[in-house]
C-alpha positions as CSV (number, residue, x, y, z in Angstrom):
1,X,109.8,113.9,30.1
2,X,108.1,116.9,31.9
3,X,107.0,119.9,29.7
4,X,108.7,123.5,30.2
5,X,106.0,125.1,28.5
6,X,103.0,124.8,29.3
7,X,99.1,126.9,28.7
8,X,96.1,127.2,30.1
9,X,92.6,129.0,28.6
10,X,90.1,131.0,30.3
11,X,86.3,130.7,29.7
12,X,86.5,134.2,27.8
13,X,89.6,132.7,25.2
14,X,92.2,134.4,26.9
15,X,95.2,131.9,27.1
16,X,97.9,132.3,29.5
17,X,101.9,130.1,28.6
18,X,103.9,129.5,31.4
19,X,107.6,128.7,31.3
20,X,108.8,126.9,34.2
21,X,105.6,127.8,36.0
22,X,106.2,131.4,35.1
23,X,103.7,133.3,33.1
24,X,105.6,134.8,30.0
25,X,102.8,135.4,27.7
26,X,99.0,136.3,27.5
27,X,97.2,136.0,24.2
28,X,93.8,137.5,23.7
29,X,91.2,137.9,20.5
30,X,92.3,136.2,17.2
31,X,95.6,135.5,18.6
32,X,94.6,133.0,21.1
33,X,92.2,131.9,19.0
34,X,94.6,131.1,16.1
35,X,96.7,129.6,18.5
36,X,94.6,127.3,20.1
37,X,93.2,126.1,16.8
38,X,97.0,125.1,16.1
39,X,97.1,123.2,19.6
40,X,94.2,121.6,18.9
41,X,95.4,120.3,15.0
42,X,98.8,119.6,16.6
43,X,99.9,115.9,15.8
44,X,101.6,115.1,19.7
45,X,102.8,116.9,22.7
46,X,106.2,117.4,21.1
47,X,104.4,119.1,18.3
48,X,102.5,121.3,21.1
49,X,105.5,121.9,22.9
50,X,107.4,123.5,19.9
51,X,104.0,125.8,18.9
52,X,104.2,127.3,22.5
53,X,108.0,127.8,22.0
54,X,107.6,129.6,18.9
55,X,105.2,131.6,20.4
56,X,107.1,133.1,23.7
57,X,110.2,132.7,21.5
58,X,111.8,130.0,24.2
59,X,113.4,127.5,22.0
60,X,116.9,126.5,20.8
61,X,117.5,129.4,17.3
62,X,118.2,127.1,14.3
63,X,117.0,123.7,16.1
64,X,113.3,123.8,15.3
65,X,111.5,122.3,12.6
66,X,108.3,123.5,10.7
C-alpha cells in the first residue's frame, strides 16, 4: 500500500506534508514541533498516516479513529 500523505523536515524544524506529491501544508515553530513529537510516538505507518490527515484535513469525515 503506498502512502497519500506523506512529510518531510528541514534542518531548521520546518516540516513540509505532501498529498499526492503536492505540498498542502507547512508547519513551523511549536506546531511542527508538536507534530513531529506525535510522528515520532506514533505506534505504525497507519497511525502516521491518519496524524498527517488530521492535520491537512484530508481524510474520510466520521471514518477516523482517535
Amino acid at each position: 500500500m503506498t502512502s497519500t500523505i506523506s512529510c518531510s523536515s528541514t534542518k531548521n524544524g520546518i516540516v513540509f506534508i505532501n498529498y499526492f506529491h503536492k505540498q498542502v501544508k507547512i508547519l513551523k515553530g511549536k506546531e511542527a514541533e508538536q507534530f513531529l513529537k506525535k510522528m515520532e510516538a506514533a505506534a505504525d505507518e497507519k497511525a502516521k498516516q491518519l496524524i498527517m490527515a488530521k492535520i491537512t484535513g484530508n481524510f474520510k469525515r466520521g471514518n477516523e479513529k482517535g
